[in-house]
KOLNUZA-944562 format. One line per 10 residues: their letters; for each residue x negated, y, z of N, C-alpha, C. Coordinates in nm, 4 decimals. Atoms other than C-alpha are relative to their C-alpha. Layout:
// residues N
a = X Y Z X Y Z X Y Z ~ ...
//
This chain:
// residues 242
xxxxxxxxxx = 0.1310 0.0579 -0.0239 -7.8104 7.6759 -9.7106 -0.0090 -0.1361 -0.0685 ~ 0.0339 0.1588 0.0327 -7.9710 7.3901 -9.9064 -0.1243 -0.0465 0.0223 ~ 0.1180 -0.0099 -0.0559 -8.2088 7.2089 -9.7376 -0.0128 -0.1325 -0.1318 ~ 0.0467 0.0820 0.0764 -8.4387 6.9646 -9.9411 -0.0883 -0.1342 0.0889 ~ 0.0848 0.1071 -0.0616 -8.5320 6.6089 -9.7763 -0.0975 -0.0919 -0.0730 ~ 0.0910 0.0665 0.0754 -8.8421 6.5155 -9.9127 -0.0438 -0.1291 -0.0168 ~ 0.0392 0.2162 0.0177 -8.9062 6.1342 -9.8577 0.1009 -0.1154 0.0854 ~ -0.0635 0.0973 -0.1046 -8.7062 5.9898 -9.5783 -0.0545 -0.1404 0.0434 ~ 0.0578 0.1494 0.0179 -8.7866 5.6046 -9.5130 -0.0597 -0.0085 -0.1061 ~ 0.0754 0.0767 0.1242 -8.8788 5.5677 -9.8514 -0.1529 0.0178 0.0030
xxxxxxxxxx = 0.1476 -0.0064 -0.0093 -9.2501 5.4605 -9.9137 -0.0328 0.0287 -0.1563 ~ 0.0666 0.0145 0.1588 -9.4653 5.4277 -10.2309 0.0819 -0.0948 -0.0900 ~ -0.0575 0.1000 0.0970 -9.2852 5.1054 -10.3199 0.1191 0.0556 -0.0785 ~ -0.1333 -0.0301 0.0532 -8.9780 5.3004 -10.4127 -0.0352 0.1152 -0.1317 ~ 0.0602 -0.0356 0.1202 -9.2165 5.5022 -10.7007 -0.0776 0.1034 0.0580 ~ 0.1413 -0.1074 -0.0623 -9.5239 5.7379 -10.6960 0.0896 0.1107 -0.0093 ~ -0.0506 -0.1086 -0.0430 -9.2757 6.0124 -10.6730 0.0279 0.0622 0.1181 ~ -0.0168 -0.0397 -0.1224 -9.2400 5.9916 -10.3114 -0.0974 0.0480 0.0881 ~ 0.1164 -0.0672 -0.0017 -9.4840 6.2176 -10.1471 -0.0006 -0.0826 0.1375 ~ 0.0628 0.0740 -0.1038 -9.6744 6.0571 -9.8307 -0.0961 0.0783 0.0722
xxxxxxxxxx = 0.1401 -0.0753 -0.0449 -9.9834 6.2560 -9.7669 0.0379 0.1324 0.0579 ~ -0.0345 -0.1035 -0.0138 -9.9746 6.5819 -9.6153 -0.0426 0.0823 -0.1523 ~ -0.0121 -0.0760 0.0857 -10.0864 6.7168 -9.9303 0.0839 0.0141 -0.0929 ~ -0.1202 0.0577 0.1113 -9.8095 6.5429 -10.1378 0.1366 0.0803 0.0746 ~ -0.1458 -0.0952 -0.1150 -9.5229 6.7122 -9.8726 -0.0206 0.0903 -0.0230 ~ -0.0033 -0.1262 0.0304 -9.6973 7.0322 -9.9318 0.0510 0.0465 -0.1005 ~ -0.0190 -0.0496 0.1550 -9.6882 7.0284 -10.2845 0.1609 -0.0368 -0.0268 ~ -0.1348 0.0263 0.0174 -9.3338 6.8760 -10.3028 0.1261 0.0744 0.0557 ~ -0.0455 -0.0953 -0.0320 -9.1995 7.1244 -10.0795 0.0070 0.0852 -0.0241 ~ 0.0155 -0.2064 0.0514 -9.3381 7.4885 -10.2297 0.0384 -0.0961 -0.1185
xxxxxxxxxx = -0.1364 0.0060 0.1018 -9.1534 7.2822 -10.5530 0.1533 0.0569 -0.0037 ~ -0.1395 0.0024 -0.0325 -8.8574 7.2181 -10.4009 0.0503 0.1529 0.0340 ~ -0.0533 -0.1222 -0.0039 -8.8276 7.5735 -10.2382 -0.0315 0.1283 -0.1054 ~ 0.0073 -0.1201 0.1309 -8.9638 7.7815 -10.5732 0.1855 -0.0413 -0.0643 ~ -0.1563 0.0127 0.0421 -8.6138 7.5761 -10.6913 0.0692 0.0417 0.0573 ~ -0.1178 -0.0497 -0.0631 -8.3982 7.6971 -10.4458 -0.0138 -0.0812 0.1330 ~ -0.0449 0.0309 -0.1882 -8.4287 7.5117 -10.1021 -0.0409 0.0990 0.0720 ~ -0.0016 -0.0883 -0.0681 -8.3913 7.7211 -9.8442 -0.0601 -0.0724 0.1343 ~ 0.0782 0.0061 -0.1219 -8.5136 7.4795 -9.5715 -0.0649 -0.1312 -0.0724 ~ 0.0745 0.0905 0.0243 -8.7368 7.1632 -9.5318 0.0299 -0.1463 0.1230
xxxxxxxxxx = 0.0000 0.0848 -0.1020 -8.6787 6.8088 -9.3981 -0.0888 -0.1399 -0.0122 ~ 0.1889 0.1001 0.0899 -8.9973 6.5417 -9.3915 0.0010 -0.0934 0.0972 ~ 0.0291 0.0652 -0.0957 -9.0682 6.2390 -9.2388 -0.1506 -0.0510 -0.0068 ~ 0.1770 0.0012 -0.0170 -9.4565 6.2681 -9.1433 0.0269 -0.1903 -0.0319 ~ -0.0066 0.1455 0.0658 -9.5730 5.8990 -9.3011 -0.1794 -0.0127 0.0717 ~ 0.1010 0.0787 0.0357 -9.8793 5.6955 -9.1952 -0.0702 -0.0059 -0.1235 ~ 0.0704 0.0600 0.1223 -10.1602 5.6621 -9.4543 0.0607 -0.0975 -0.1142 ~ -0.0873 0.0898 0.0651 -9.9626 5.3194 -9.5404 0.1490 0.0180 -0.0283 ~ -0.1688 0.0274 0.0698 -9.6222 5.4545 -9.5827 0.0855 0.0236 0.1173 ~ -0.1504 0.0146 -0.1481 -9.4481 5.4013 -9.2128 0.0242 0.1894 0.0703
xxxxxxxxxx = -0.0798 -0.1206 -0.0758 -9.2268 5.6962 -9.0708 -0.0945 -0.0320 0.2174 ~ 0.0693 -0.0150 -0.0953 -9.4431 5.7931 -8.7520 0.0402 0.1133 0.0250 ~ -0.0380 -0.1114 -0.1369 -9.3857 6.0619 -8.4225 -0.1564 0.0127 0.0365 ~ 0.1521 -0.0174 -0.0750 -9.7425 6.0422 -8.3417 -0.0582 0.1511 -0.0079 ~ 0.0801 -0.1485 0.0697 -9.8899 6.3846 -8.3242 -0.1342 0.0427 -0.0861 ~ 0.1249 -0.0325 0.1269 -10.1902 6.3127 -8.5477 0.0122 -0.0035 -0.1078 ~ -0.0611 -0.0116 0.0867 -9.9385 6.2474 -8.7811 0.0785 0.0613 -0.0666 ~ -0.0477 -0.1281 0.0582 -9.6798 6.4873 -8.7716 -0.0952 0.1591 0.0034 ~ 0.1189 -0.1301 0.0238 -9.9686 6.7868 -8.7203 -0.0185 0.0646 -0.1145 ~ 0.0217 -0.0933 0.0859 -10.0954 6.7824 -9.0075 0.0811 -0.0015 -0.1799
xxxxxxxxxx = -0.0585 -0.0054 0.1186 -9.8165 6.7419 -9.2306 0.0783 0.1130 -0.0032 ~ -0.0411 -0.0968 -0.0361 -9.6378 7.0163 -9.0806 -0.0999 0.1535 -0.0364 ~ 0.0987 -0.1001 -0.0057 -9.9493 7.2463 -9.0882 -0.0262 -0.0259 -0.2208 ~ 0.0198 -0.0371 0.1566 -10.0041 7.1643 -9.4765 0.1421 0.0349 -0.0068 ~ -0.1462 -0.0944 0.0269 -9.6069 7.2606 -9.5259 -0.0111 0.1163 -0.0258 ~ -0.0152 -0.1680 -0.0125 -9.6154 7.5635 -9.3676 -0.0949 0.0675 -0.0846 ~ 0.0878 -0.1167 0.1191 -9.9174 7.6830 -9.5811 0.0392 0.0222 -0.1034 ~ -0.0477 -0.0512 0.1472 -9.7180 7.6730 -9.8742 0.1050 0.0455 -0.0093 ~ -0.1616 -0.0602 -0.0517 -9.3539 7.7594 -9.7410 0.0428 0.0308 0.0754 ~ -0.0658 -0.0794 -0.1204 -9.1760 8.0184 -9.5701 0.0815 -0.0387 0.0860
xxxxxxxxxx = -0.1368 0.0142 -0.1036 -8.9000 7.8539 -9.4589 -0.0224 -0.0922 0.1239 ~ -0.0017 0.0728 -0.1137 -8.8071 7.6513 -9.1712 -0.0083 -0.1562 -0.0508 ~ 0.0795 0.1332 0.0507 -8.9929 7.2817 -9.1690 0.0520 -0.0318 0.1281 ~ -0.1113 0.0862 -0.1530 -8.7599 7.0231 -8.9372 -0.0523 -0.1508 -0.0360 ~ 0.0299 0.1317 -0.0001 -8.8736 6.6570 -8.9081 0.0972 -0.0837 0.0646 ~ -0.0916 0.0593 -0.0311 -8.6809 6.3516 -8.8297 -0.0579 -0.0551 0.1652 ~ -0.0103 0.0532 -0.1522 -8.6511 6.1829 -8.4351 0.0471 -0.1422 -0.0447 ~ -0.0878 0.1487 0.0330 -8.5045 5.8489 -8.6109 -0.0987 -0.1190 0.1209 ~ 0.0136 0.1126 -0.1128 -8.5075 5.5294 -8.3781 -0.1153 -0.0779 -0.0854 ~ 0.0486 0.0993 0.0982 -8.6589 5.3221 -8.6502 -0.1739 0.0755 -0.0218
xxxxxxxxxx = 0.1781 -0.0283 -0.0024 -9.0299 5.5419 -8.6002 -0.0303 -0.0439 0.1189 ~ 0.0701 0.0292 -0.1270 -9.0341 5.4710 -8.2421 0.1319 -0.0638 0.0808 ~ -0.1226 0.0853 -0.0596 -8.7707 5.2019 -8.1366 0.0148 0.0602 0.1650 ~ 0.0037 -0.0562 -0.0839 -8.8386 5.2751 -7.7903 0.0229 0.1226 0.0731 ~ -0.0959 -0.1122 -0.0082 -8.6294 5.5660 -7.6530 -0.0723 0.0629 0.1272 ~ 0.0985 -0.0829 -0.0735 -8.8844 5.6196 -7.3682 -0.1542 0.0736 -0.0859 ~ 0.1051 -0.0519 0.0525 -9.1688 5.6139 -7.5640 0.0326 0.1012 -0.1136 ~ -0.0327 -0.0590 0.0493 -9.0041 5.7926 -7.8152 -0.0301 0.1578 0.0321 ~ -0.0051 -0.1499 -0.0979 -8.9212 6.0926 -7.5568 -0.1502 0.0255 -0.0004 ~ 0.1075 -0.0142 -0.0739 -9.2908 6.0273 -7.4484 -0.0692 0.1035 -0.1765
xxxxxxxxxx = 0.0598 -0.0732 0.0969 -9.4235 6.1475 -7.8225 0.0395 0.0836 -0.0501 ~ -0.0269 -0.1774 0.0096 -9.2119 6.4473 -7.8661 -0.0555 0.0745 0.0932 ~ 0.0210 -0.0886 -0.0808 -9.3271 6.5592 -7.5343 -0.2013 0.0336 -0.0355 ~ 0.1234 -0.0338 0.0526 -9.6814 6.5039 -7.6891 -0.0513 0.0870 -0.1304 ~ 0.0660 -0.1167 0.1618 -9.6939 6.7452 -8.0123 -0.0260 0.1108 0.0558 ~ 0.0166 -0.1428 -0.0197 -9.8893 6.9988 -7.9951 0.0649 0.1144 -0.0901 ~ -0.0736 -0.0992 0.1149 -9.7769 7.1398 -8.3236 0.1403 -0.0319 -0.0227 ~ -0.1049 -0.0501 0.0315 -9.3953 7.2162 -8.3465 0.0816 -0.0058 -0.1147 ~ -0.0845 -0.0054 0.0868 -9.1496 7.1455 -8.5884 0.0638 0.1425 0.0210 ~ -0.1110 -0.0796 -0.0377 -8.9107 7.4554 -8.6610 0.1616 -0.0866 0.0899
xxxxxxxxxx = -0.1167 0.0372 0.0111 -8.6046 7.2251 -8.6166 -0.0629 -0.1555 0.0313 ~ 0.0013 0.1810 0.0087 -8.5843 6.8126 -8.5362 0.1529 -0.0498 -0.0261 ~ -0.1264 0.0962 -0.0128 -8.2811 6.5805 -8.6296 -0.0162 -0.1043 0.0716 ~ -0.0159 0.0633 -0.1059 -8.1598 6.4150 -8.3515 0.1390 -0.1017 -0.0331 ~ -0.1082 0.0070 0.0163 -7.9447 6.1232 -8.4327 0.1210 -0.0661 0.1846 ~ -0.0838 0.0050 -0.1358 -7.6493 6.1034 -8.1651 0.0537 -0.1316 0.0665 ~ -0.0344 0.1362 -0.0287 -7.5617 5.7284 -8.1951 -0.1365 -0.0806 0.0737 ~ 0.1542 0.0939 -0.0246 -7.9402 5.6153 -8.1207 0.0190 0.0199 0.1544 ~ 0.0148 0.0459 -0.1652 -8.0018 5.5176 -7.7791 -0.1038 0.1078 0.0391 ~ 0.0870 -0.1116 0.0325 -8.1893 5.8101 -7.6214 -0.0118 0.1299 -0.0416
xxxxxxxxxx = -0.0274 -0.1513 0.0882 -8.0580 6.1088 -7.8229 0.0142 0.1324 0.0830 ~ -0.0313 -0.1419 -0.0663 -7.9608 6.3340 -7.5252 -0.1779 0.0400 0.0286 ~ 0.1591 0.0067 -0.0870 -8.3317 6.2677 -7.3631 -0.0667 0.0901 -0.0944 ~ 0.1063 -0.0619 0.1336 -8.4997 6.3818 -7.7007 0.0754 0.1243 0.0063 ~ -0.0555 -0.1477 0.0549 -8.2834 6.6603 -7.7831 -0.0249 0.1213 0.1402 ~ 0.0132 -0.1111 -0.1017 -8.3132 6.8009 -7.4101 -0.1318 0.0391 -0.0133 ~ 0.2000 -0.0492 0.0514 -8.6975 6.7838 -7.4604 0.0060 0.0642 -0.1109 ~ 0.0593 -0.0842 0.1208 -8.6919 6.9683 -7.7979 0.1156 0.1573 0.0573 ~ -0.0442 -0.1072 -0.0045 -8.4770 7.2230 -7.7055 -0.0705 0.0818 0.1323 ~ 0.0727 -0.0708 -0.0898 -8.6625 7.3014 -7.3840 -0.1248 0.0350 -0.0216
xxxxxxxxxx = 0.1394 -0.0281 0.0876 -8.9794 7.2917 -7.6212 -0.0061 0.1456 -0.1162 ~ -0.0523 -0.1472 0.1666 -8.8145 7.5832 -7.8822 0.0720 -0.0635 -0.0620 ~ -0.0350 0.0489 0.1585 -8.7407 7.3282 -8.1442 0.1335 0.0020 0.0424 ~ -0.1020 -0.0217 0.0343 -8.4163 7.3443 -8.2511 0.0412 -0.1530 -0.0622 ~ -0.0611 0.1216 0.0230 -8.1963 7.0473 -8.2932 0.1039 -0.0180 -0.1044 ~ -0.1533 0.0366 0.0808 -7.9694 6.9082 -8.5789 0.0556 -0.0988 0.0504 ~ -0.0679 0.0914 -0.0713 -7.7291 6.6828 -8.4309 0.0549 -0.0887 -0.0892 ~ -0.0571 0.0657 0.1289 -7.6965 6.3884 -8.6615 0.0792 -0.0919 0.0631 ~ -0.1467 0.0719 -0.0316 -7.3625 6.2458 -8.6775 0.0434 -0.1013 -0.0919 ~ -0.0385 0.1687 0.1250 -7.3303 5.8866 -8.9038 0.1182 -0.0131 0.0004
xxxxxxxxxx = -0.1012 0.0414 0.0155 -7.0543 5.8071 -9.0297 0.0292 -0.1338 0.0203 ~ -0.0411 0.2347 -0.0096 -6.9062 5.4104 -8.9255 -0.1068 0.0037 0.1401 ~ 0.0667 0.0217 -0.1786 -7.1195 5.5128 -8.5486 0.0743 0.0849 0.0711 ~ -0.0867 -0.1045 -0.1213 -7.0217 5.6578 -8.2246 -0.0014 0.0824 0.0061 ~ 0.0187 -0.1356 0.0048 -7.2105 5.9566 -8.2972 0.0899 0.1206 0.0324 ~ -0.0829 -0.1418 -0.0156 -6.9363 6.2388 -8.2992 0.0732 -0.0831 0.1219 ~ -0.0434 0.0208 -0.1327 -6.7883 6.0565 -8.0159 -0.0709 0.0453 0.1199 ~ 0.1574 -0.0170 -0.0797 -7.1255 6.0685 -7.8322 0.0020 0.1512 0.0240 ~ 0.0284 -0.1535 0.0455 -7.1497 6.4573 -7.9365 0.0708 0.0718 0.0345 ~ -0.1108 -0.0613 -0.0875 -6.7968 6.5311 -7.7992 -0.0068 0.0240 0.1159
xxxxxxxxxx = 0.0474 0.0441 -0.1904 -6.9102 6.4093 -7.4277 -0.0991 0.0834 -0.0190 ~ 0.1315 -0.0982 -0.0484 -7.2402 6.6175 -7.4648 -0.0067 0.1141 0.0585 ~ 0.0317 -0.1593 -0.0710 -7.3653 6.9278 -7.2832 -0.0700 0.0614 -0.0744 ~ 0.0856 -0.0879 0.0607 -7.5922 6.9880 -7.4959 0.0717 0.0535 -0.1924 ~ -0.0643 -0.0238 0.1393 -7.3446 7.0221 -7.7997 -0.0344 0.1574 -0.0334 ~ -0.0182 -0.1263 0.0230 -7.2874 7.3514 -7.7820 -0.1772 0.0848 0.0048 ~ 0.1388 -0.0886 0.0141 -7.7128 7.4523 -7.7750 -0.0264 -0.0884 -0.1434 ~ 0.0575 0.0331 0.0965 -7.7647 7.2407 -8.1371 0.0137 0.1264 -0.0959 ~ 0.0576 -0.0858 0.1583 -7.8988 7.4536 -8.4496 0.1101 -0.0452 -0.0419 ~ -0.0769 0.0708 0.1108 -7.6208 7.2590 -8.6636 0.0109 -0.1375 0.0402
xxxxxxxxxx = -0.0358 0.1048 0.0237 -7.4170 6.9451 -8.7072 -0.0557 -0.0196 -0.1241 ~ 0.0519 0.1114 0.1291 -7.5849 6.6875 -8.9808 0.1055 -0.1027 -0.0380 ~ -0.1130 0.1107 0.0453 -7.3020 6.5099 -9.1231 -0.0279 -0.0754 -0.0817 ~ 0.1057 0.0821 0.0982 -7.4536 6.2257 -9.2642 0.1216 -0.1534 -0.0700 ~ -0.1246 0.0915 0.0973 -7.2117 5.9791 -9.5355 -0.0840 -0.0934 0.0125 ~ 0.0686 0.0842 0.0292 -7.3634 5.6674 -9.4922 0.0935 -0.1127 -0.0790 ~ -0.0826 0.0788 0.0483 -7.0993 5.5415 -9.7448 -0.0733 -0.0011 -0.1343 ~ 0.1070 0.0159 0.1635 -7.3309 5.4405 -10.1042 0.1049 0.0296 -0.1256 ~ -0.0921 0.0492 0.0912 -7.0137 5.3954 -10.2757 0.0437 0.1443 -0.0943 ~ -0.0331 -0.1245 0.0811 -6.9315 5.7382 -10.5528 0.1120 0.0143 0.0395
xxxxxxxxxx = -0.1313 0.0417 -0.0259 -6.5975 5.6028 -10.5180 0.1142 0.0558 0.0998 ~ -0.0194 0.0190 -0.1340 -6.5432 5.6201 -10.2008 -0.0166 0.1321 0.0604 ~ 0.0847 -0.0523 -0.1552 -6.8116 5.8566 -10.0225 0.0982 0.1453 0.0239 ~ -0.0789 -0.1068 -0.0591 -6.5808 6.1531 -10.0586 0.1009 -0.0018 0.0997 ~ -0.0958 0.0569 -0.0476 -6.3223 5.9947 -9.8735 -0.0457 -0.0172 0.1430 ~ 0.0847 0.0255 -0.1562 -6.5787 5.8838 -9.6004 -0.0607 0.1121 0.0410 ~ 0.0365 -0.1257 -0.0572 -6.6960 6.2387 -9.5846 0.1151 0.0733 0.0844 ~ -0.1418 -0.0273 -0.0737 -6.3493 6.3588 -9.4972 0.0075 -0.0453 0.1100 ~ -0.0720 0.1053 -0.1742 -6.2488 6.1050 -9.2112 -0.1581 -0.0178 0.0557 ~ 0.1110 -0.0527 -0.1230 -6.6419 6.2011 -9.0659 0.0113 0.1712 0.0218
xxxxxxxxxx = -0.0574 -0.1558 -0.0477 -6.5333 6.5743 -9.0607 0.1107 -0.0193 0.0746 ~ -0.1038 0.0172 -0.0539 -6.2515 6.4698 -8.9335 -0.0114 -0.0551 0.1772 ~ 0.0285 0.0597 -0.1488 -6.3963 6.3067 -8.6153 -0.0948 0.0791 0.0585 ~ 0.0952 -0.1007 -0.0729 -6.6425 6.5837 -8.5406 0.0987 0.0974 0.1197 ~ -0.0867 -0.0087 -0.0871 -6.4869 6.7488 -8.2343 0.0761 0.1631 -0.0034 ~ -0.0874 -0.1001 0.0200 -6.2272 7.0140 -8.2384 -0.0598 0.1229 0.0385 ~ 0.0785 -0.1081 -0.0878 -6.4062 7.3514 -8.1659 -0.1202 -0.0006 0.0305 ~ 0.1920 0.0029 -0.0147 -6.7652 7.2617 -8.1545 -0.0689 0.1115 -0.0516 ~ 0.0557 -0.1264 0.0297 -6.8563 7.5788 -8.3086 -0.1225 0.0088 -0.0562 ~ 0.0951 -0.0159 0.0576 -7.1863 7.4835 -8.4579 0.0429 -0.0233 -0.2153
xxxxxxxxxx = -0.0108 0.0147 0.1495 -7.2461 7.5100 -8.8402 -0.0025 -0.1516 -0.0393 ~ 0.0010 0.1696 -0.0032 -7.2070 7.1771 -8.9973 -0.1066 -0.0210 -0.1766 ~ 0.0404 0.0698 0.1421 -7.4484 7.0356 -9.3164 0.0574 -0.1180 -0.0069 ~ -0.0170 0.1432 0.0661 -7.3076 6.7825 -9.5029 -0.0830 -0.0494 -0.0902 ~ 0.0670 0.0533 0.1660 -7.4603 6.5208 -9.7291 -0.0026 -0.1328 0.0060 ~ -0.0073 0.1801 0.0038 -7.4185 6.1379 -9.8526 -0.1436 -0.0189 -0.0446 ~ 0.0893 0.0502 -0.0154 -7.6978 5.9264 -9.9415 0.0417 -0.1183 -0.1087 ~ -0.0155 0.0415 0.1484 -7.7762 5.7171 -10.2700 0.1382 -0.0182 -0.0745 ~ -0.1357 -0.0299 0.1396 -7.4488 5.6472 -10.5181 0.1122 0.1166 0.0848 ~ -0.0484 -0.0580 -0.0408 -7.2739 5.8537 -10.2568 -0.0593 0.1879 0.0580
xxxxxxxxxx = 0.0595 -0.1384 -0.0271 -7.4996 6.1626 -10.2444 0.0215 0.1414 -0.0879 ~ -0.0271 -0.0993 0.0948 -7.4087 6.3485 -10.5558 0.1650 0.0655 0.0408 ~ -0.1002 -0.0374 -0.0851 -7.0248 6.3420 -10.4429 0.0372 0.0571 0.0837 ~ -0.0354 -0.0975 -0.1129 -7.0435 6.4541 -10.1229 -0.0766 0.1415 0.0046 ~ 0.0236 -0.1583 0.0499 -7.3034 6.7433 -10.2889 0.1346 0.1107 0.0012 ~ -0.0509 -0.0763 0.0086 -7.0308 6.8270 -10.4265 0.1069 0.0556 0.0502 ~ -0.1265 -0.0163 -0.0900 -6.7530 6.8172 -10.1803 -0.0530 0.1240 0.1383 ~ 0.0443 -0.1386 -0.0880 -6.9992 7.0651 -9.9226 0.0048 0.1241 -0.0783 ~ 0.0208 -0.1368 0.1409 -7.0194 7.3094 -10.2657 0.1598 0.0188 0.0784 ~ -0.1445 -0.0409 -0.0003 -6.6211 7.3035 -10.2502 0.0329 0.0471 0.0936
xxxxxxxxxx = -0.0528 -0.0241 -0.1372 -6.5702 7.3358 -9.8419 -0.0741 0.1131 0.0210 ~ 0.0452 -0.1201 -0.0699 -6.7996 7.5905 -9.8042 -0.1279 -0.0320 0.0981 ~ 0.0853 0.0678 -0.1058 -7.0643 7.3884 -9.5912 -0.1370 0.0196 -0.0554 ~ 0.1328 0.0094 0.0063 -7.4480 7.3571 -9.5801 -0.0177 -0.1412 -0.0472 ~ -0.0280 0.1448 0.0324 -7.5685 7.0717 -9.7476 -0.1536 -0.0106 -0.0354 ~ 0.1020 0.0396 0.0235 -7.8813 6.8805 -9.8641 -0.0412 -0.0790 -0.1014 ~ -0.0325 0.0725 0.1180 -8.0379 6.6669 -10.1583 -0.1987 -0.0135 0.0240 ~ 0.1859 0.0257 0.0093 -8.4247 6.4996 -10.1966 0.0277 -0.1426 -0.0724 ~ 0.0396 0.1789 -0.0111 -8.5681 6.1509 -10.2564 0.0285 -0.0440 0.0763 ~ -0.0248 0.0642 -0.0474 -8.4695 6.0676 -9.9312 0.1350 -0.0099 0.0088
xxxxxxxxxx = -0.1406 0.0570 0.0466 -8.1089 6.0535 -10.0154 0.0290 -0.0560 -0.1184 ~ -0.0405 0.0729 0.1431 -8.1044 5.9374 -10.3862 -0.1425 0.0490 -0.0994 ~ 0.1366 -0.0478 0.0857 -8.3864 5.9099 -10.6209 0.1000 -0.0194 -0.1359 ~ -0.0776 -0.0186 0.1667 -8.1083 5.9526 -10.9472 0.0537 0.1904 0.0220 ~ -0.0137 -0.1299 0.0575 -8.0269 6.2751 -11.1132 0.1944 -0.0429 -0.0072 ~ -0.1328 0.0269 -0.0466 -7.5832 6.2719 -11.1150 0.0005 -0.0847 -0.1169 ~ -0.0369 0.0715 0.1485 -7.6058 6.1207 -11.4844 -0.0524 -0.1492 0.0073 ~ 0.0369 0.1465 -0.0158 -7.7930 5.7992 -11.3520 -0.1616 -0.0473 -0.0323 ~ 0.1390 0.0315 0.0129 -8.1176 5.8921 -11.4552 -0.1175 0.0302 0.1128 ~ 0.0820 -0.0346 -0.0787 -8.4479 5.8840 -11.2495 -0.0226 0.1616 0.0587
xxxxxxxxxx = 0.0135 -0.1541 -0.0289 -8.5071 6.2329 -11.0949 -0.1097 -0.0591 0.0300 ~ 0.1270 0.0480 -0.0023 -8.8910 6.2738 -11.1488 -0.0487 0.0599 0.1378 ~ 0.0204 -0.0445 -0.0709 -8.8962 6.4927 -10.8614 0.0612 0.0418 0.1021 ~ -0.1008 -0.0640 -0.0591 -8.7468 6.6551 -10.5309 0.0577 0.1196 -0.0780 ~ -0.0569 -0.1257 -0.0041 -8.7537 6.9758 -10.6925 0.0725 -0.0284 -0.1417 ~ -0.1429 0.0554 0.1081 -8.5309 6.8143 -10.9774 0.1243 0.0221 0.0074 ~ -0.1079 -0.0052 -0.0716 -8.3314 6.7299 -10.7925 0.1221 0.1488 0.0904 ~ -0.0350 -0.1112 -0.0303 -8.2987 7.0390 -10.6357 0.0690 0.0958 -0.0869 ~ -0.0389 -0.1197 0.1322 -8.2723 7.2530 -10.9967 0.1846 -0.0332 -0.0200 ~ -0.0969 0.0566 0.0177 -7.9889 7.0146 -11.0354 0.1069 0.0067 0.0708
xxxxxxxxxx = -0.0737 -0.0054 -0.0786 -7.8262 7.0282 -10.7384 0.1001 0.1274 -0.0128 ~ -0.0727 -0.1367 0.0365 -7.7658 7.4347 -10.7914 0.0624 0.0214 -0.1070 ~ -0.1053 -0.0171 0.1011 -7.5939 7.3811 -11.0688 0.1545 -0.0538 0.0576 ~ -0.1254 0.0724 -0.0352 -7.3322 7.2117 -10.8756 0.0935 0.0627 0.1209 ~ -0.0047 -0.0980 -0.1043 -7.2989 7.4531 -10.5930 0.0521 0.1401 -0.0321 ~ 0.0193 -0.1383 -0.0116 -7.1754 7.7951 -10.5490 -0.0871 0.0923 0.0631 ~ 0.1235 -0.1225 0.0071 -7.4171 8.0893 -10.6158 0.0866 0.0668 0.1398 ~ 0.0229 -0.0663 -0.1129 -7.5074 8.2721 -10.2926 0.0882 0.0890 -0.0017 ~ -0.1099 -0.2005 -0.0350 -7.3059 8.5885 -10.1767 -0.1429 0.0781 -0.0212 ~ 0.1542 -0.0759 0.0665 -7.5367 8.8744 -10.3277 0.0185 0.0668 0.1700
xx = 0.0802 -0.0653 -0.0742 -7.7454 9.0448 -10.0544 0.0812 0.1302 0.0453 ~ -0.0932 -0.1588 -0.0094 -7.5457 9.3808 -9.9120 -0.1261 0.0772 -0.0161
//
């Protein structure tokens, strides 16, 4: 599985490539998955740019998605849209319209609260696990480990150098027997690397604008679904169909 994260935090300032609008997510998504993503991960944006939970916001970015792609459309839960870990809870319990999937990260203050509300809602939870936080500590103690969709193994190491290294010793702290599938993936100079270290292990992994707006050679990637074309070159081809 390669999912494609279409914007993350990033706004306009970071280049008109980053889609914002629900129509810009639509269109950047049926890209990304004509290239090969198999899923979708978006962070509904304000008019001006800001990562928002509001349901007038995620609605109808979700609802333009799905009109153009089959697959499964997962949005983010990050602390940094709704600091507040009550109010937070309070605007998942307000969508009317449904993500397939939410990432839930495990270090944020709050994470069980949200994740028990989405899973008692349908949605399906990725359990994001930072690397250099408590997260997989956090995730070990949980009850609700064992009901997540997937571990999100997230490299928050920038460094090329490095991030393989920091991908390792965060697999390494995920908990013995957890039994869920795990995606990996780093995040700018460290995102191409750990591409390719989930290609090698065998793992699920991910690649957009909101992890690195460069192509592996250093140049701009004009697009997610660039990025994407690019990515499958680096990956092993699917198991054919029985």
């Amino acid at each position: 599985m390669v999912q494609v994260c279409l914007n993350g935090s990033r706004s306009a300032a970071d280049g008109a490539r980053i889609p914002v609008s629900p129509e810009e997510l639509a269109r950047a998504a049926a890209e990304a998955v004509a290239a090969g993503a198999t899923s979708v991960h978006v962070h509904p944006k304000t008019p001006c740019g800001r990562d928002s939970l509001a349901p007038d916001v995620l609605g109808p970015a979700l609802e333009a998605i799905r009109a153009r792609v089959p697959v499964p459309v997962g949005v983010t839960t990050g602390a940094w849209a709704e600091p507040d870990p009550a109010a937070r809870l309070a605007r998942v319990r307000s969508w009317p319209v449904l993500p397939d999937f939410a990432s839930v990260n495990w270090h944020e203050p709050g994470a069980e609260e949200v994740a028990g509300e989405l899973l008692g809602r349908g949605v399906a939870v990725e359990a994001g696990i930072w690397s250099g936080t408590a997260g997989a500590r956090r995730f070990a103690a949980s009850a609700l480990a064992p009901e997540v969709l997937r571990v999100l193994a997230e490299v928050t190491d920038p460094d090329p150098a490095t991030a393989e290294a920091s991908a390792r010793a965060l697999l390494a702290e995920l908990p013995p027997g957890h039994g869920r599938p795990v995606l990996l993936h780093g995040e700018e100079g460290g995102a191409w690397p750990v591409l390719r270290l989930a290609g090698r292990l065998g793992l699920a992994t991910r690649i957009g604008l909101e992890d690195t707006l460069l192509l592996p050679d250093g140049r701009p990637a004009g697009s997610n679904a660039d990025l994407m074309t690019e990515a499958l070159t680096h990956l092993p081809p699917p198991p054919p169909v029985p």
